[in-house]
Each structure stands twice: as C-alpha cells, then as structure tokens.
VOPAGU-2260 file (C-alpha; in pm, 1 decimal, decimal comma):
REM VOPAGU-2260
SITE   aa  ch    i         X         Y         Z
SITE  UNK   A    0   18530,0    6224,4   11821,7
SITE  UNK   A    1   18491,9    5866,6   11719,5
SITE  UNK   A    2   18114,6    5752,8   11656,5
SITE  UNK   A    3   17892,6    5536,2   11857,5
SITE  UNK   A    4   17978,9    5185,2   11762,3
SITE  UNK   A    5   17663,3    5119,9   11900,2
SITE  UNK   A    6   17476,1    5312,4   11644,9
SITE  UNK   A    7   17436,1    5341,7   11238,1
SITE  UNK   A    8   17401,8    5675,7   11036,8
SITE  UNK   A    9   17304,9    5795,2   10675,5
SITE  UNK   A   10   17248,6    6125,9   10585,1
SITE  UNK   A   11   17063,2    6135,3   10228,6
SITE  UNK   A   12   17193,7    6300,7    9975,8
SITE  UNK   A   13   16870,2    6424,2    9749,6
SITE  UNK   A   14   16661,2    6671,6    9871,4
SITE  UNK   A   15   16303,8    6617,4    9875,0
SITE  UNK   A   16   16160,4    6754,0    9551,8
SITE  UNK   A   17   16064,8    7132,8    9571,5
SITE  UNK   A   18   16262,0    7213,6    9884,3
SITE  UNK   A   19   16619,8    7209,0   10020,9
SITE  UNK   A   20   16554,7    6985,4   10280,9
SITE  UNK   A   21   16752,2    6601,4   10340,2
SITE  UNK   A   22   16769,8    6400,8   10656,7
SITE  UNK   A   23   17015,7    6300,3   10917,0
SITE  UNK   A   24   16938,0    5966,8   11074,3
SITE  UNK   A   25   17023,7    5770,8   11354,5
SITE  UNK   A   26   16920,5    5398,8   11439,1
SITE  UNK   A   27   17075,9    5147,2   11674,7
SITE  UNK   A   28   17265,6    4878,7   11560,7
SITE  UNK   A   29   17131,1    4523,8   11639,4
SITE  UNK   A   30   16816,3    4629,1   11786,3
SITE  UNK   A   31   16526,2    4408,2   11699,0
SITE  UNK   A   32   16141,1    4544,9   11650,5
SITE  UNK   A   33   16030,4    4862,9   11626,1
SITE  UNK   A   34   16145,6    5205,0   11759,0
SITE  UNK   A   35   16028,6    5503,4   11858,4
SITE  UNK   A   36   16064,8    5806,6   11681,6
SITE  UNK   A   37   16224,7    6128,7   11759,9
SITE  UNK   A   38   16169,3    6403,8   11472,7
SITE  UNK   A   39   16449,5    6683,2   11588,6
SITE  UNK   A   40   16438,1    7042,2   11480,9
SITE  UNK   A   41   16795,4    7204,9   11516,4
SITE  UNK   A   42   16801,5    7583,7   11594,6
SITE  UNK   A   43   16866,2    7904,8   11395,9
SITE  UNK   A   44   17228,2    7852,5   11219,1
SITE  UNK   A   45   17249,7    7461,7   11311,4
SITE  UNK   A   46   17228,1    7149,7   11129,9
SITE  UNK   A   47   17240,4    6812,5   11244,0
SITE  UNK   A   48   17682,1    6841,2   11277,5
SITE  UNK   A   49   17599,8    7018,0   11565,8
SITE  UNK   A   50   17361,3    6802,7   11765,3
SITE  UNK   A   51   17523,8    6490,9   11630,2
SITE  UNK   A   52   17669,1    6325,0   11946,5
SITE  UNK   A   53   17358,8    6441,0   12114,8
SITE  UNK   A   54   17121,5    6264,2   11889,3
SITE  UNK   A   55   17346,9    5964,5   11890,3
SITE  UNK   A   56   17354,5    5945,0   12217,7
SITE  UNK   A   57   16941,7    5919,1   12217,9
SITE  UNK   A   58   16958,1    5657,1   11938,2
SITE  UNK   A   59   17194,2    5386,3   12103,8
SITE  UNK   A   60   16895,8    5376,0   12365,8
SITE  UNK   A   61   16647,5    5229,1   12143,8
SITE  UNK   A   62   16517,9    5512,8   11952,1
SITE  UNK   A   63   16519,4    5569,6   11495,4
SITE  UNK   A   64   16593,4    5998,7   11536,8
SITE  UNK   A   65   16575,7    6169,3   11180,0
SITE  UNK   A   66   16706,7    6504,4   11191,3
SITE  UNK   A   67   16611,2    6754,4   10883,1
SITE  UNK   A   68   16872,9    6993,5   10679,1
SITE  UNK   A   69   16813,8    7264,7   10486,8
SITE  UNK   A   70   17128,7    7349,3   10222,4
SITE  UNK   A   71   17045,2    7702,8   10345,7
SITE  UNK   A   72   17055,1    7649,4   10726,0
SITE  UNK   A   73   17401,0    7832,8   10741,4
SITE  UNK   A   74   17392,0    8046,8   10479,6
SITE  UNK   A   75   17593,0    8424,2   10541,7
SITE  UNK   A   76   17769,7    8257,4   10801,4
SITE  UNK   A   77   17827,1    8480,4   11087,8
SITE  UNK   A   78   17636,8    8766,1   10863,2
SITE  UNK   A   79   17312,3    8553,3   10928,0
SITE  UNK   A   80   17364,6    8525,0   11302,0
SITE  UNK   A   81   17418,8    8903,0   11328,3
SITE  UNK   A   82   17131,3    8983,5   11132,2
SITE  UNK   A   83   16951,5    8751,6   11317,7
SITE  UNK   A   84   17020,7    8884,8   11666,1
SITE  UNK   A   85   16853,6    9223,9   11462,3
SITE  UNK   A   86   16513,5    9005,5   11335,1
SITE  UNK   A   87   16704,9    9006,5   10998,4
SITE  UNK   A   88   16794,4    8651,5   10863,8
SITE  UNK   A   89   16930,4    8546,4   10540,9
SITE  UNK   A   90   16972,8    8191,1   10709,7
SITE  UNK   A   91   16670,2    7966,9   10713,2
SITE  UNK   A   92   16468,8    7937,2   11014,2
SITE  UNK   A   93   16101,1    7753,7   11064,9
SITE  UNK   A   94   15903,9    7794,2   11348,1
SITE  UNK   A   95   15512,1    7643,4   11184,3
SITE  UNK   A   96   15566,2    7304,8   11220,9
SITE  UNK   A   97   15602,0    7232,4   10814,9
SITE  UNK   A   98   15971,1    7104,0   10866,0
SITE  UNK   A   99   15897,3    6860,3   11099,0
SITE  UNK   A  100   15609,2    6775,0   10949,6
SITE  UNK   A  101   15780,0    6663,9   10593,4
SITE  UNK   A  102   16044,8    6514,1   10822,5
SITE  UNK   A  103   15716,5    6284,2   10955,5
SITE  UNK   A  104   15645,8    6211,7   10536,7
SITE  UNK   A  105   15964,4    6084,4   10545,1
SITE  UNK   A  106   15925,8    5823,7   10774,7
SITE  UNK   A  107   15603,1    5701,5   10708,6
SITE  UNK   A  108   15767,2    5623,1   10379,8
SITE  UNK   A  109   15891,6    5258,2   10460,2
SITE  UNK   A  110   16074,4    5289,3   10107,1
SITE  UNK   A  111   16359,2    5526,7   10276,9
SITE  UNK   A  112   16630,8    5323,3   10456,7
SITE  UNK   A  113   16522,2    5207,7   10779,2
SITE  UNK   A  114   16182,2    5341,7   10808,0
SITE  UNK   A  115   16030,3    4987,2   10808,5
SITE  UNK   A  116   16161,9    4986,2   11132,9
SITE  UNK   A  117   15990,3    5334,7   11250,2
SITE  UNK   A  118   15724,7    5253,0   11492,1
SITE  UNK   A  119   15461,3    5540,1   11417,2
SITE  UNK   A  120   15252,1    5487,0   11694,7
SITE  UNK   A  121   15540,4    5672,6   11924,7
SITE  UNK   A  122   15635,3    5984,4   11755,1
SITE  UNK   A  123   15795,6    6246,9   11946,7
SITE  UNK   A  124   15821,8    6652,5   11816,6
SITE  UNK   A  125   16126,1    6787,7   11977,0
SITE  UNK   A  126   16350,7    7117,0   11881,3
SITE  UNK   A  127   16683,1    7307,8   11990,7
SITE  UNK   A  128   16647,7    7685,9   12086,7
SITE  UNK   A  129   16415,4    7799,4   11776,6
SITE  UNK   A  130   16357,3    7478,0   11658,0
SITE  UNK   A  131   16165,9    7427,5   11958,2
SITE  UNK   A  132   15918,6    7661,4   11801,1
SITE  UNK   A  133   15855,3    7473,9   11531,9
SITE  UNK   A  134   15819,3    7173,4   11745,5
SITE  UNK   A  135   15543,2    7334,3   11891,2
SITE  UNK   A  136   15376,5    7418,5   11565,4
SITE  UNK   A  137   15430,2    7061,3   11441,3
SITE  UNK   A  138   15218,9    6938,6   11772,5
SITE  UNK   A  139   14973,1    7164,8   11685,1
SITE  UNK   A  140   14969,0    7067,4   11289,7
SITE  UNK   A  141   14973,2    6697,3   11390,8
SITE  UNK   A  142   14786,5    6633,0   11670,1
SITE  UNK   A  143   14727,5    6290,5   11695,7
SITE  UNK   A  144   15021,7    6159,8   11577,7
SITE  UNK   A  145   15231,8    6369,9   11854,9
SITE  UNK   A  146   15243,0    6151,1   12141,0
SITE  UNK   A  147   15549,8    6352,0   12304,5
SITE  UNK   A  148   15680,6    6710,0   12322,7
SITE  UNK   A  149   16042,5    6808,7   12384,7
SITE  UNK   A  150   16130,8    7132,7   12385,0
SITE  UNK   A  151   16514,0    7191,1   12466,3
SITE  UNK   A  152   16662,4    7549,9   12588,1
SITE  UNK   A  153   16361,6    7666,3   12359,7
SITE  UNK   A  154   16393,1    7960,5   12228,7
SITE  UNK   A  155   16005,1    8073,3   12309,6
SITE  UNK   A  156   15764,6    8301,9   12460,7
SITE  UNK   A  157   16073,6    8577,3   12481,8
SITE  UNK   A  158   16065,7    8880,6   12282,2
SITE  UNK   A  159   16373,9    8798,7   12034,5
SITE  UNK   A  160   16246,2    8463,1   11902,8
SITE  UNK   A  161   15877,8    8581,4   11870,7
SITE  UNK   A  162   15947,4    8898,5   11665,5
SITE  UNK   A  163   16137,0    8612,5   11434,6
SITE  UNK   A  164   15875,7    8401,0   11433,0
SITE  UNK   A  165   15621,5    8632,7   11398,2
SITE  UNK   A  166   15787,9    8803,1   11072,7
SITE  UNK   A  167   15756,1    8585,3   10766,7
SITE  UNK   A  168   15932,8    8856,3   10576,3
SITE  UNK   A  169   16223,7    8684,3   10670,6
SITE  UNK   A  170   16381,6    8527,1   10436,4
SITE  UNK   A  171   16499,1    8220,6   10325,7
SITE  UNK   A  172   16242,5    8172,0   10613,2
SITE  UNK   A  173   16039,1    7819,3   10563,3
SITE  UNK   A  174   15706,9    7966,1   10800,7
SITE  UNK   A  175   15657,2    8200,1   11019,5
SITE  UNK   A  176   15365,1    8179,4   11293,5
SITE  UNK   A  177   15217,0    8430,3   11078,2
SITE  UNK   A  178   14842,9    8360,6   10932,8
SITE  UNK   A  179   14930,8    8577,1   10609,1
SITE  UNK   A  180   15246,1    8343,2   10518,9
SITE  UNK   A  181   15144,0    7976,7   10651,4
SITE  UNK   A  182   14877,2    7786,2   10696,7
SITE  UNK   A  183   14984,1    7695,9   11115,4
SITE  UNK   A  184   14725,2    7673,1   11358,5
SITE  UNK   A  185   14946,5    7845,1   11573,8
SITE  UNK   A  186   14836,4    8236,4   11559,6
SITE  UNK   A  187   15151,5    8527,1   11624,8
SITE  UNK   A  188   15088,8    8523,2   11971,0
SITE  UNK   A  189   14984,7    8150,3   12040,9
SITE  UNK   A  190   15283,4    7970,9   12176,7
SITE  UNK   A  191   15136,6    7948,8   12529,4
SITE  UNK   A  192   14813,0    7864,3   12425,5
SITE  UNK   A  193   14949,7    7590,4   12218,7
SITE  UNK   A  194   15158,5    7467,7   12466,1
SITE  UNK   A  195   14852,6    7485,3   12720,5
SITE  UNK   A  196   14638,3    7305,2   12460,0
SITE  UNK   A  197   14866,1    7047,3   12363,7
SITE  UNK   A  198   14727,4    6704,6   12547,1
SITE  UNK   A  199   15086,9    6532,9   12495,7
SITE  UNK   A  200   15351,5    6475,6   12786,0
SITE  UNK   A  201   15589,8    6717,2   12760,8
SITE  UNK   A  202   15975,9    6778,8   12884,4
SITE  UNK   A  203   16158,1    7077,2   12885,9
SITE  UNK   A  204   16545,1    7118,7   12921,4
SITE  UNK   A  205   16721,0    7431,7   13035,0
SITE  UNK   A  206   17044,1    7483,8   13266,9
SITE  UNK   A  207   17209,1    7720,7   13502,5
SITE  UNK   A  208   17231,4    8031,9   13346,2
SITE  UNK   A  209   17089,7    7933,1   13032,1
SITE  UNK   A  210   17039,2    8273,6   12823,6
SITE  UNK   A  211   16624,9    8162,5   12768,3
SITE  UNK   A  212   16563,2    8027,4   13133,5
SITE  UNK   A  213   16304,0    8311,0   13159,1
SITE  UNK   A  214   16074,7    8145,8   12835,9
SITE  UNK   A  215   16167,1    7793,7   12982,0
SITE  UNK   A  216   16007,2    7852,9   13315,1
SITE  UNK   A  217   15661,6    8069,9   13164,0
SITE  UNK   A  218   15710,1    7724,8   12927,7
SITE  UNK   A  219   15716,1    7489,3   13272,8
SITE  UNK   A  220   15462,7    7740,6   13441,2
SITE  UNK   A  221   15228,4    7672,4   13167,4
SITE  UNK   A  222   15250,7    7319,9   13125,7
SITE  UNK   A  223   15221,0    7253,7   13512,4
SITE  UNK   A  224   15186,0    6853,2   13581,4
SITE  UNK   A  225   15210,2    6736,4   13221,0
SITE  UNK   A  226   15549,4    6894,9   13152,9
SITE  UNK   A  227   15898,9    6765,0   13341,2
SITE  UNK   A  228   16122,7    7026,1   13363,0
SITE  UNK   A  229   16525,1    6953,4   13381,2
SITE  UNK   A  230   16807,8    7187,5   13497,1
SITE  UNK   A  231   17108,1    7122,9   13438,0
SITE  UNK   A  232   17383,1    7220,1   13701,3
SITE  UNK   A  233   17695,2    7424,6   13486,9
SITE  UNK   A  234   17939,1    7225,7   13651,1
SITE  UNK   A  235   17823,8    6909,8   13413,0
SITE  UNK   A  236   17862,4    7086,3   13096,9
SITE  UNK   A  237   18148,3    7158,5   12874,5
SITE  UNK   A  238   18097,5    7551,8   12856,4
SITE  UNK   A  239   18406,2    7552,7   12575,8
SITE  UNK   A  240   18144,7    7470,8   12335,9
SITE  UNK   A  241   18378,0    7292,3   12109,4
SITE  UNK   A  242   18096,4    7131,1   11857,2
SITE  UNK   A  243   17936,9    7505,9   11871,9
SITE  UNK   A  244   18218,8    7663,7   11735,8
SITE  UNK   A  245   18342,1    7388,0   11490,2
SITE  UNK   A  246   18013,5    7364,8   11310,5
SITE  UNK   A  247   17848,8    7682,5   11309,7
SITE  UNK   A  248   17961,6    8041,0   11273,5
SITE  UNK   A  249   17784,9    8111,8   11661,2
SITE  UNK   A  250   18153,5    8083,4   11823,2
SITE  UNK   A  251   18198,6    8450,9   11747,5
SITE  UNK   A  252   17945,6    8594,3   11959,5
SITE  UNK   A  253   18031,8    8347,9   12262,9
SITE  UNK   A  254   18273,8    8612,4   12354,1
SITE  UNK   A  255   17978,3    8861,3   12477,8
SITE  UNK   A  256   17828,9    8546,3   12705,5
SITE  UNK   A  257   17966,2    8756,0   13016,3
SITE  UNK   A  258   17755,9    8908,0   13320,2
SITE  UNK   A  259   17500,6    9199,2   13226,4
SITE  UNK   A  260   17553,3    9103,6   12850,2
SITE  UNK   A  261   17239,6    9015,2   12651,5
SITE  UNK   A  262   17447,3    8741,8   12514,1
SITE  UNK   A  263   17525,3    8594,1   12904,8
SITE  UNK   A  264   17411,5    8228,1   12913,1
SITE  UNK   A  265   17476,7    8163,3   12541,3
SITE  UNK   A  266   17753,3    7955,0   12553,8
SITE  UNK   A  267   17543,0    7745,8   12870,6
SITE  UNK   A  268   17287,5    7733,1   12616,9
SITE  UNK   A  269   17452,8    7579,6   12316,1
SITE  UNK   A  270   17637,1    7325,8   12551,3
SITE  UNK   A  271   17300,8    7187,1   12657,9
SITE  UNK   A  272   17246,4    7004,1   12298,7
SITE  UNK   A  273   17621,0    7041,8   12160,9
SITE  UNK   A  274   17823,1    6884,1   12468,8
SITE  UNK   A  275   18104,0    6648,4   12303,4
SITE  UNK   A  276   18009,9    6419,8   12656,1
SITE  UNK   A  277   17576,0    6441,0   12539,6
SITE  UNK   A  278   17550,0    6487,9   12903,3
SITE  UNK   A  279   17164,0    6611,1   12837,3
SITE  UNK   A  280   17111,6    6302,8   12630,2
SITE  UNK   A  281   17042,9    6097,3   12942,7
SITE  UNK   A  282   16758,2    6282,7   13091,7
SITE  UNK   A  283   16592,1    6280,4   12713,6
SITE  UNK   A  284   16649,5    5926,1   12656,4
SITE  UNK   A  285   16478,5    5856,2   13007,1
SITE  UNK   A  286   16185,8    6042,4   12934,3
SITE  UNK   A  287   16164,2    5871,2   12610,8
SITE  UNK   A  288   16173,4    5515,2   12762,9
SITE  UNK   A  289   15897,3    5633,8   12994,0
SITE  UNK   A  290   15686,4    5773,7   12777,3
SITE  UNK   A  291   15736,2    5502,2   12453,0
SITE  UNK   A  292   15893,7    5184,2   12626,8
SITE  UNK   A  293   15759,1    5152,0   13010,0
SITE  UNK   A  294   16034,9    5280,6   13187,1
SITE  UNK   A  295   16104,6    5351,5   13451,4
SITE  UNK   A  296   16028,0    5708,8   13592,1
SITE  UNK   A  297   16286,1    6008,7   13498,5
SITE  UNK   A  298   16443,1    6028,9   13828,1
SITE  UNK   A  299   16677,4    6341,9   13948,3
SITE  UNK   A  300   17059,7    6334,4   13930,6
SITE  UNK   A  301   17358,5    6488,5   14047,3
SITE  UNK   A  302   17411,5    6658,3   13720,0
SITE  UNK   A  303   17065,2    6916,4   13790,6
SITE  UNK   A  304   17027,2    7171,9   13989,0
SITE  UNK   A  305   16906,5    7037,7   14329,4
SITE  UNK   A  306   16996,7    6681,8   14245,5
SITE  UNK   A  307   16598,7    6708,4   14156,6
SITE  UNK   A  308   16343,8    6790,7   13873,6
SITE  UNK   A  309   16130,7    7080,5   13839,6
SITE  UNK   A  310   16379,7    7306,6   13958,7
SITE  UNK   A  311   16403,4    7623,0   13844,7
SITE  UNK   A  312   16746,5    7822,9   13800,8
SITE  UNK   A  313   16772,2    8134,2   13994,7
SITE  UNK   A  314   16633,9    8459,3   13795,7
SITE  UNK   A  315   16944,8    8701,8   13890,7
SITE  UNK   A  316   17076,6    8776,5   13570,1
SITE  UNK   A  317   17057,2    9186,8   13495,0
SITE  UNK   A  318   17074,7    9223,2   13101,1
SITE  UNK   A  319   17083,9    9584,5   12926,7
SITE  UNK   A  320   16767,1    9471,8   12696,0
SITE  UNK   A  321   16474,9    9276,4   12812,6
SITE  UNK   A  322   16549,4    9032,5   12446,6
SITE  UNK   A  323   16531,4    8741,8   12655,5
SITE  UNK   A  324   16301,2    8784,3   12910,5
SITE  UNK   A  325   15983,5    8625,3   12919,2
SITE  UNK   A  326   15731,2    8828,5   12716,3
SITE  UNK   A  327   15359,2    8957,5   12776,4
SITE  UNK   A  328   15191,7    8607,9   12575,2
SITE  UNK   A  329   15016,9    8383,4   12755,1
C-alpha cells in the first residue's frame, strides 16, 4: 500500500520517560492554521500498523491524529490473544484513560514536531474495540478538554471486555477501571454511567455482524440524541482482513468467525478500523468536520445499513457463551 501523498508521518522513536509509550502521528500536508485533534487508542494486540490507512485517511481531511504505542502492545504474540480471550493478558491493555491522557501531554507540548499546529480547543477521545474503553475513561479524566467522543466497534458494556477491564491483575496492564489499581473516575461497573454523564457529542461505529453489536447498541441506547450511531453494510468491507493479519497475531483466530461461534463477527469487526480501502474513515472524518470545522451534517450512505444512521444491525446471532452480549451495567 503506497501512503497518502496527501499526508506526512513520524513515529518517535524515544519513549516518554518512565513508560514504554511513543507516538504515531499524522498531519496533512500543506494545510494552513490549526487542526483538530484526534487522540486514538488502538485495541488489545494493535498498534498504530494496524489502523494506519485508517488514521491517514482521517488526517488528509484536515485533522493532526497522534496515535500512542506501547513496546509491549504485542507482546506473546498469539499467546497474549489466547490468554486474553481467557481474562489472562501478558500483552498490554488500558482501559482508565491514562494512555490517552499522556498522549494529550504530548501535544500540548508545542516542542514535539508539529504540535504548534495542534489546535487544543478541538480535542477528540476516540478508541478501537478496547481502546474504546479507555477513551471513555480519558473523557471522564479530562472533562473539559474532551469536546468529542468516538467510540469504534467498542469493545464495552459486554461481559469479556469488562472482566478485563475490571482486573488490574493483569499484567503488563497500564489501568484497569479498578479503584484499588488507578486513580479513574470511572468505577468497575461505570461505563454506562460515564457514557450517560459525558456532556460531549458522541459517534459510535459498528457493522453488520460485528462480534460487539450487542455493547454498541446498550452504547447508542444510552447515549440517545447526543450519540450518532453508524452501521456499516458487510458488503463495503474487505472481510479478508489483510492489515489484521499482517500486523497482529489476531489472523489465527479469524478462522472461528463462523455462525454460532463466539468468535462470529470478528473478522467484520477488525475490518471496520483495518480496511486497506478506510472505508469507515469517511463517516469519522464527517463527524469530525461537523463537530470541529462547521460542516456539514453526517448524512447516510449507501455503504450503512439502511442507506441511513441510527440503524441498528439485526440481533440474530446464537453464540454458545453469552461473552459478547450486552451485560447487566447500566
């Protein structure tokens, strides 16, 4: 895949001191002022690589997105995703907002490269699957300097990402939503109440079959006129998951994403923020330009379900455990 000419990257090198965390970031070439901000949270055994033409995408419309890494992200390979899918990691994970909210440090620092362009004021908190999570708990930790919420096939308010977010036993784990082991504001069983409390627009992203669409409609249910929810159709995405499988160790398990599997809907998913074609990138970058640059409404599209948003995927999948349906928190 050749990159964006559009766009310019850097990826820096040092980590900041006392953790294992650097930045991927995105800005568009030739763009005068100041941009927006998107802060991204990838999910559990991502980095950036993943979600790169993705985020690109997002930048070439007028938008600065830093991206944080963790040298541990992938560690144990395909180990960490099985011990994961049994609320044992050995890759990291955060879910209490501290990730994105170093990521923030970062570019209020107008000393980095290109922050002097990073227009504060419009600061969006969005996350991938479990990084969505810790989107949530960087709303929460930063309040008034969230002025959008995107939360993208989020892996929330279902019983297999809460018992991981809950635990903060986990380790390399960065926080937990666990009062004991981080200082969040975001209590074990306070995802929906933080979402319901959060005064920020928010979008959600989900698709046909997606293996979460239970936790991304309680998550649409909750919000109610403040969030935007977007479907999209299978047909649009590229369900080979190419990106998934050349940059993280998930492409193993996308062999049980068949009917009655607990694993049906991954690969649907992954494609939603790994698609080669970024075919999700357009409904983000819309809602962006609304929210940040006075555009024009996010309109429906051929590539969601109805041609419309707010619609829901239908609820007929049958799994043999109840890992990914939406749980009893409200």
């Amino acid at each position: 895949r050749e990159p964006d000419p559009r766009v310019e990257f850097y990826h820096t090198e040092t980590p900041v001191p006392g953790t294992k965390t650097t930045f991927a970031v995105w800005a568009p070439k030739d763009w005068s002022g100041k941009l927006p901000v998107l802060l991204f949270q990838s999910g559990y055994g991502h980095s950036s690589d993943g979600h790169a033409p993705f985020l690109e995408r997002i930048a070439a419309e007028g938008f600065l997105v830093i991206a944080p890494d963790r040298s541990d992200d992938q560690q144990c390979g395909a180990l960490g995703i099985l011990g994961f899918l049994n609320f044992v990691s050995c890759s990291a994970v955060t879910t209490d907002g501290s990730n994105l909210a170093l990521t923030l440090s970062y570019a209020k620092d107008d000393q980095n490269q290109w922050m002097e362009r990073a227009d504060l004021s419009k600061v969006a908190m969005a996350g991938f699957s479990m990084g969505a999570a810790e989107a949530i708990n960087a709303q929460a930790r930063l309040p008034s300097e969230t002025k959008a919420l995107l939360l993208l096939s989020p892996s929330i308010l279902v019983p297999a990402a809460n018992v991981i977010a809950w635990n903060c036993c986990l380790q390399p784990i960065t926080g937990g939503q666990c009062f004991l082991c981080s200082d969040t504001p975001v209590g074990p069983c306070g995802t929906g109440q933080a979402i319901r409390q959060s005064a920020v627009p928010a979008f959600v992203l989900s698709s046909e079959n997606d293996m979460l669409r239970s936790g991304v409609s309680r998550a649409a249910d909750i919000l109610g006129e403040r969030g935007t929810l977007v479907t999209i159709k299978e047909s649009a995405l590229d369900l080979s998951t190419p990106i998934t499988r050349a940059t993280t160790s998930w492409g193993a398990f996308l062999v049980a994403d068949c009917y009655g599997s607990p694993l049906y809907g991954a690969s649907r998913h992954f494609a939603l923020a790994d698609d080669v074609d970024a075919v999700s990138s357009a409904p983000v970058a819309a809602f962006l330009k609304q929210q940040f640059c006075g555009g024009a409404p996010l309109q429906g599209s051929d590539t969601m379900v109805e041609g419309r948003l707010n619609s829901k995927a239908a609820g007929s999948l049958c799994a043999p455990f109840p890992l990914f349906v939406s749980c009893f928190e409200s």
